[in-house]
N, C-alpha and C positions, 0 to 999 in steps of 0.2 A: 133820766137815762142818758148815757152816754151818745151823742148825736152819730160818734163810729161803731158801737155796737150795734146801733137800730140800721145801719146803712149794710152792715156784713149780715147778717141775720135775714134781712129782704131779699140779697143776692144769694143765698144759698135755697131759700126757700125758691125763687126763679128757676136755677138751676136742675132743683129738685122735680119741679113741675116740667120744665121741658125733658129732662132725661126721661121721666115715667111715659108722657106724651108718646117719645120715639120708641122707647121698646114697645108701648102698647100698637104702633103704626107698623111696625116690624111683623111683630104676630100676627096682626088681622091680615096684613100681606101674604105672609106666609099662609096662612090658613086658607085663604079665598083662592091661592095661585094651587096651592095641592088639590083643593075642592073643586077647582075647576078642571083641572088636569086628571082628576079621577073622574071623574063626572064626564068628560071628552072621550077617553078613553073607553069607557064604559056604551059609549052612545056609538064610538066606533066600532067597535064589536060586533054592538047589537046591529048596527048594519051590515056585518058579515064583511067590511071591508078589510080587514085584518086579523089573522086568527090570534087567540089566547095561547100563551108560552104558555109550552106542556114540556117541564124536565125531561119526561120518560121518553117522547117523542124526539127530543133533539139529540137526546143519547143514543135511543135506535137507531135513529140515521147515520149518525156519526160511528157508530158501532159496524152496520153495515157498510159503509163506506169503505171502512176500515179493512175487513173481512174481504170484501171486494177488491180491494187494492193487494191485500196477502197474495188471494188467490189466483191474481191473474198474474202477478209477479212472479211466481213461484213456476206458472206455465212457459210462459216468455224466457228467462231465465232458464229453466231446465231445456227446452228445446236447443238451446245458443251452447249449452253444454254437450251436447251429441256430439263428436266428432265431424269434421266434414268429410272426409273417407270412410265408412262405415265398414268397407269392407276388410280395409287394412289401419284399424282404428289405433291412434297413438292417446296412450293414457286411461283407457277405459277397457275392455275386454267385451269382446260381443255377447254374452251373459250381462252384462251388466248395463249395457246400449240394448237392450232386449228388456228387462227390467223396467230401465228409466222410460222406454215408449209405453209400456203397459202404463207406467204412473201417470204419463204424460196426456195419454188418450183418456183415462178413467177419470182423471179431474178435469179435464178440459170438458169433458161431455156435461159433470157434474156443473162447472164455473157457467155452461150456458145455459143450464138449468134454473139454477138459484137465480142468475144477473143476466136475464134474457137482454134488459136494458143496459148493462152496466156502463161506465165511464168507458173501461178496457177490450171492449168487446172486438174491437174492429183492429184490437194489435192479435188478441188470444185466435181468432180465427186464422189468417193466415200462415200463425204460427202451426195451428192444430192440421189444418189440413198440410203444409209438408211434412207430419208425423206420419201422418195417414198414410199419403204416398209412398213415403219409404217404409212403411210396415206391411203394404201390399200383398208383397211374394209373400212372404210370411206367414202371413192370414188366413189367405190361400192354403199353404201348404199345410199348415197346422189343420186348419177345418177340414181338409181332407182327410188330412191323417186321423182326423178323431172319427170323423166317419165311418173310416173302414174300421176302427176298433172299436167300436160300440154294435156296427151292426153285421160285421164281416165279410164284405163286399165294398167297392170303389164307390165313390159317389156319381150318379148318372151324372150326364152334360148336362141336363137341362137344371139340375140341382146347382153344379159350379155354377152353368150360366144367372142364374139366378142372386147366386152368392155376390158375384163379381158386380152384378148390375145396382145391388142393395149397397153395396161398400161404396162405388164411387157414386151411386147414387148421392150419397150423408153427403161428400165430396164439392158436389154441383150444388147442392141446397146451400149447404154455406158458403162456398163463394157467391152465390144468385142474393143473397142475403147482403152480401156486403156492394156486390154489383147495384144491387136497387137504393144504398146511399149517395151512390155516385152522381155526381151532374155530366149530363151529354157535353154541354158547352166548356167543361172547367175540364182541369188537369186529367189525362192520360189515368187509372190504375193500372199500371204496367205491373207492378207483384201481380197484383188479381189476375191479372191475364197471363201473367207466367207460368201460375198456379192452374189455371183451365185448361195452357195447352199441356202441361206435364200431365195430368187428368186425363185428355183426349190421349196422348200416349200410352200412358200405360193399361188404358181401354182399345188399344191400339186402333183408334181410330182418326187413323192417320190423314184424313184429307182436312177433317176438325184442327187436328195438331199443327199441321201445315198453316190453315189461316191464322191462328192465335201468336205463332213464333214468326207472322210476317208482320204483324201488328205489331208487336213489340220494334223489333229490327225497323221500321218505318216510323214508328212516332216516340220510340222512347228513345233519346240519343244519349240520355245520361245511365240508362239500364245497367245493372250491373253483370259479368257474363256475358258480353254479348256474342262471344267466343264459342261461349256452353250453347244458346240461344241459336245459333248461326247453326252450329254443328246435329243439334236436334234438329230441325227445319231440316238439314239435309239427311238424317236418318230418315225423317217421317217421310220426307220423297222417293228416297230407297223404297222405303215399303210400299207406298203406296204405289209401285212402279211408276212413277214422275220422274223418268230417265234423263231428260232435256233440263227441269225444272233441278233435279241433283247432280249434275255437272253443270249447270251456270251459279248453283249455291258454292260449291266445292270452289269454282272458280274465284266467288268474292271470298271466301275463307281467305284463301291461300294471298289475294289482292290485299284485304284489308286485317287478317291477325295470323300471319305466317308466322308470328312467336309465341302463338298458343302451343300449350302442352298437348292440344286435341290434334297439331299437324299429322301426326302418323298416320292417324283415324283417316283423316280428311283426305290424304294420299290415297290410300285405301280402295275407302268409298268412291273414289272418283274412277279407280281402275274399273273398279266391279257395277259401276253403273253404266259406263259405255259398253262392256260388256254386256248385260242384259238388254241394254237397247238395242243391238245387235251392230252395235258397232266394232266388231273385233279387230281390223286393224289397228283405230285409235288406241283402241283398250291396251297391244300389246305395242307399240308406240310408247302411252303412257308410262306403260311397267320399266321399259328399257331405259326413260329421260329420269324417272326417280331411281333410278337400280346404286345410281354414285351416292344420290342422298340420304337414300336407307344404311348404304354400307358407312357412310362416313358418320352415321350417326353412332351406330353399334361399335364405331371404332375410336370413339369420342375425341374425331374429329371435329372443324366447326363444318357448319351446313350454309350451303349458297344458295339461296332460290332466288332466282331471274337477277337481279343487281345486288340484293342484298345479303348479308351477311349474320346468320339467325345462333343469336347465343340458346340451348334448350336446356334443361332442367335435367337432372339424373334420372328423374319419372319417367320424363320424355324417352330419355334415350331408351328407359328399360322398356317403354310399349313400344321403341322399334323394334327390337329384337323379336317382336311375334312376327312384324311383316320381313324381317330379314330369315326368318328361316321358311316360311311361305315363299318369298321372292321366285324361286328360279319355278319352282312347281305353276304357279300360277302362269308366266313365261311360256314353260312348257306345255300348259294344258290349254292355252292359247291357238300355240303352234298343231298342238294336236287336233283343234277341231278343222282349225286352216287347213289342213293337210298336209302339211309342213311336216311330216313323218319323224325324217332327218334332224332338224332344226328341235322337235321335242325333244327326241332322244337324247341328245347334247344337253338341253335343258335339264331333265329330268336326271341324268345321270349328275351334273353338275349340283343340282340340290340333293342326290345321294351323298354327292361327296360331304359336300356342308356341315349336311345333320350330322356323317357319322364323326368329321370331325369334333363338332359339341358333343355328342352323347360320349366320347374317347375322352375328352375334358370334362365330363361333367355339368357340363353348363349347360345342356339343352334346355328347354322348358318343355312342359305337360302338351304346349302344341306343338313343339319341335317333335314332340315325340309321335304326334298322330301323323303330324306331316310326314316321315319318315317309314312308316309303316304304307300308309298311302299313296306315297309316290314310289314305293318299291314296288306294289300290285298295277300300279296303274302303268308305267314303263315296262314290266312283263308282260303285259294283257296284249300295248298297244305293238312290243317288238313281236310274239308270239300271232297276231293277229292283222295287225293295221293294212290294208291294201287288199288282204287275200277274204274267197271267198267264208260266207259263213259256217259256224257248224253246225250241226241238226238239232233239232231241235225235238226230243222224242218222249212224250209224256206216257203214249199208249193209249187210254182208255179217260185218264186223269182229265178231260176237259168239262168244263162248267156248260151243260146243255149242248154235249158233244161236240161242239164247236171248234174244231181244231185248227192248229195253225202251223205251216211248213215255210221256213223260208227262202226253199228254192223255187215253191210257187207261185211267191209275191217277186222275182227279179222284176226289175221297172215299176216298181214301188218302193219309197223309201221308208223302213221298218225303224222302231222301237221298240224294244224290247226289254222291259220291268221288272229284274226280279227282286222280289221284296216280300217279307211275309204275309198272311192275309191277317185283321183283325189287329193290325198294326199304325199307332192311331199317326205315328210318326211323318207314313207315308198315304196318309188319308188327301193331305193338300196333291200332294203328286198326283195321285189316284184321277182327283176330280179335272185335276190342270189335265191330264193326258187323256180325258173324256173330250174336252173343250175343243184342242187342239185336234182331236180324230172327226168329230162332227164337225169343225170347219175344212178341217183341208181331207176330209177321205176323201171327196170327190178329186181333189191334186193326187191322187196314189199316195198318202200315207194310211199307215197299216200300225197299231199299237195290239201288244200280246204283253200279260202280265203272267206271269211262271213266278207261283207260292213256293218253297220249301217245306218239306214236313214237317210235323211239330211231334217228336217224342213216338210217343206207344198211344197215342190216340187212332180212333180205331178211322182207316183210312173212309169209308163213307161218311164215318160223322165228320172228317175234318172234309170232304166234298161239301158234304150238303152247308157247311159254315162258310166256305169261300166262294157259296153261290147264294146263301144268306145276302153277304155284304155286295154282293155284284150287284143284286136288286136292291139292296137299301139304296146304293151310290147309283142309281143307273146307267152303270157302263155296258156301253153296248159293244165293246171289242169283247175280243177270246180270253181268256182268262183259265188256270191250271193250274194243279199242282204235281211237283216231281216228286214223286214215290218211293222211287228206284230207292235202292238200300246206297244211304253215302249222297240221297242226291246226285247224281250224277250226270243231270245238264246244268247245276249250277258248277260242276265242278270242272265241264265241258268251253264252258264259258268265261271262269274265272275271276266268279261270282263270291261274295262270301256266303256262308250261309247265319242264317238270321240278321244281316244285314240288308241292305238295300244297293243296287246299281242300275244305271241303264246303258244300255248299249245301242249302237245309232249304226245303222245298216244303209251302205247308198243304193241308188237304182242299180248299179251293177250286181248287186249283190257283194258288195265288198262292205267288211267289219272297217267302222268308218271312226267312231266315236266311241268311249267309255267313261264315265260317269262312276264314282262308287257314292254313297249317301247321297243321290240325287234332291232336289228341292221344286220346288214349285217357277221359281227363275228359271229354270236352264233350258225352257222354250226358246231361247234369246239365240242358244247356243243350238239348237236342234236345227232352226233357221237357216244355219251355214252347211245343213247336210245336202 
């Protein structure tokens, strides 16, 4: 045999033995490493340290995930779609912003149903609760209305109250929900707390309102509104008669965003709360120092306050125009409680002039026009009456537990006198105010009489025994009547409307001092200077 055949023949046979060698070291590898790796796996399980992939389980989550992100986007989203003037909404129609909060509330209620935990929970919340708030009035009114159509009669107080208390109740619970993720020590929730006190608002519980919008204003310096923020806080002090506390708010307004849209407002409120704190000089001071920057708004001029120079909005100017045709009345009703007679009259006549110039152009507005009607009764009452003694005051028989009242036999007492219908829920706050005020100062010689008007062809006993009804529910302990006469004829003696409301303010002289028509629960402030 050839000595180079026998030498190639050995080396292939070598070759052949180590190739089989490696693929057989390859396999047992591979076999041992997957055996062991199934065998771990299996061992880890069984210890519960890791669960078993379950397709159906990673899809449902994923599923819900998914469905949870739909749903909470579509609430977010539709909210930011509302207009932000509701009232005068651009691009939508109030049917249709009526609509969208129904869909908006009915899935948001659903989304916190289904995804009590979800990812989105804590944007969909206080997006749902400003739904709420601005659905309010509404809710309200609608539930009432369905009440009296289903059973035929108004729905009791204690029913509304009950209503109101369940609605923002929902209100509290979800924000107290997102309150309890919060940390004390970490970032401010300023939304959440803008949300509570808007809440405390429209629950009008205003001394609530009042801390929540001072919280803000003190720790949120990047707040958005703080304009809106600033001017609510001085509503809630209005209300809450915090007279001092809303002329020092009024006064950072006007310091620190005298180029808010909200200045008119803020003008406003500052007159009518030194006024109730019974500061009337200031008040009519005040009216006189803004009289140039209301006019030069309405005249779209620019506007000066203290140094500077305020560019305002077309908005702006158009909410001046409610206090520029108010201006000179308010001036003059001022002057009239001052005793300023003279000094009203000029006023008063001066805002006749005003009004009837707009109503001749057309251009008055819906309060120009009340204003206009009201300052014409109120400057005849005061030239017909102001200084000179009172007139009588003659019911007959008509008093609530015979109780009658003369006011030439109260001279050297100073009188109030109420006329307003009885079962009038309008003048129920007046009612209780002019109890308060008689139980503190009767021992000073004041003296309150309320004088009802008739009501139609109801039969004159039954409508006694109703406005002696309501005397006991309210427990007023003053004189209290009704005019019978055909025509009313001490409201008509006094010049009074009828089925309205007015007061009239009587000094110790017995001289017609003061006149009031739609009196309110504030105008103690004004009684003060009788």
């Amino acid at each position: 045999m050839d000595p180079m055949t026998t030498t190639n023949s050995s080396s292939r046979e070598k070759i052949s033995v180590i190739l089989a060698r490696t693929f057989l070291s390859l396999f047992l590898f591979f076999c041992v490493t997957g055996l062991h790796l199934m065998m771990s796996q299996q061992g880890v399980e069984a210890l519960g340290l890791v669960q078993a992939q379950d397709d159906s389980s990673v899809k449902k989550d994923l599923t819900n995930r998914l469905s949870e992100e739909k749903a909470s986007r579509w609430i977010i989203d539709a909210v930011g779609r509302i207009p932000k003037d509701v009232r005068a909404p651009k691009g939508m129609s109030i049917v249709e912003i009526q609509n969208l909060t129904d869909q908006i509330l009915l899935k948001g209620e659903q989304y916190l149903r289904d995804y009590p935990n979800g990812k989105n929970v804590s944007e969909v919340i206080p997006a749902l609760c400003r739904v709420y708030l601005m659905n309010s009035n509404r809710h309200f009114l609608d539930s009432a209305r369905v009440y009296k159509e289903n059973r035929g009669q108004s729905a009791p107080a204690l029913w509304t109250v009950t209503l109101k208390k369940n609605y923002f109740g929902r209100i509290h619970d979800l924000l107290n929900q997102e309150f309890g993720k919060t940390d004390s020590e970490g970032e401010t929730p300023c939304q959440l707390i803008r949300l509570r006190a808007d809440t405390f608002w429209h629950q009008q519980k205003y001394p609530q309102a009042s801390a929540q919008y001072k919280l803000i204003l003190n720790n949120c310096p990047e707040a958005e509104e703080r304009d809106v923020v600033r001017c609510a806080l001085l509503n809630a002090q209005f209300k809450d008669r915090d007279h001092r506390g809303a002329t020092q708010t009024a006064d950072d307004f006007l310091k620190l965003n005298s180029d808010s849209d909200l200045l008119p407002h803020v003008l406003g409120l500052k007159a009518k709360a030194l006024v109730q704190s019974g500061r009337m000089s200031e008040s009519l001071a005040w009216w006189k120092s803004i009289e140039g920057i209301i006019e030069n708004a309405v005249q779209g001029d620019p506007l000066v306050i203290g140094d500077k120079t305020i560019e305002i909005s077309d908005r702006c100017r158009k909410d001046f125009q409610r206090y520029y045709e108010e201006l000179h009345f308010s001036i003059g009703y001022i002057e009239f409680a001052l005793g300023n007679y003279k000094a009203a009259a000029e006023s008063f006549t001066r805002e006749m002039d005003l009004l009837n110039d707009l109503i001749n152009s057309q251009s008055i507005s819906q309060v120009g026009q009340i204003y206009a009607k009201r300052t014409e009764r109120v400057l005849d009452t005061m030239l017909r009456f102001a200084g000179k003694p009172t007139p009588v005051v003659d019911l007959g028989p008509n008093w609530v537990g015979s109780v009658t009242f003369d006011p030439k036999q109260e001279q050297g007492n100073v009188l109030l006198l109420l006329f307003a219908p009885y079962e009038n829920q309008r003048y129920f706050e007046t009612l209780s105010n002019l109890q308060k005020l008689y139980m503190t100062h009767g021992n000073d010689g004041l003296r309150v009489v309320w004088i009802s008007n008739s009501k139609g062809n109801t039969p004159q006993m039954e409508q006694m025994d109703r406005i002696a009804a309501q005397c006991r529910e309210m427990g007023l302990a003053f004189p209290a009547g009704i005019d019978l006469g055909e025509g009313s004829p001490t409201f008509a003696e006094y010049n009074s409307p009828l089925g309205g409301g007015s007061i009239i303010a009587v000094n110790r002289k017995g001289e017609f001092c003061w006149y009031k028509l739609d009196p309110t629960f504030r105008d103690d402030s004004v009684i003060s200077q009788v």
